[in-house]
N, C-alpha and C positions, 0 to 999 in steps of 0.2 A: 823141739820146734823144727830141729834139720829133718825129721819127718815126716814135716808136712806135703814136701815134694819129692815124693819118692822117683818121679821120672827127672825130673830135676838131680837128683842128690847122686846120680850114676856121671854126670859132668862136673857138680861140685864137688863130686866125692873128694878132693884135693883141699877143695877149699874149706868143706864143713869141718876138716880137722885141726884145719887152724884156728877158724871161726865158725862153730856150729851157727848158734846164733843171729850171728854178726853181718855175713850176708843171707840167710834167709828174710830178715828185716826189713830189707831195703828191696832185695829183689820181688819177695812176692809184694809186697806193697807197692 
């Protein structure tokens, strides 16, 4: 699902390893 935004996930990259998940969720919704 942290996938889904791959131009996204180069700023999340931090975040997707604590919560893959957890914030794609909320942010792309």
């Amino acid at each position: 699902m942290f996938h889904v935004q791959p131009r996204h996930s180069k700023q999340k990259s931090t975040a997707q390893k604590q919560q893959p998940l957890t914030w794609t969720m909320p942010k792309c919704c």
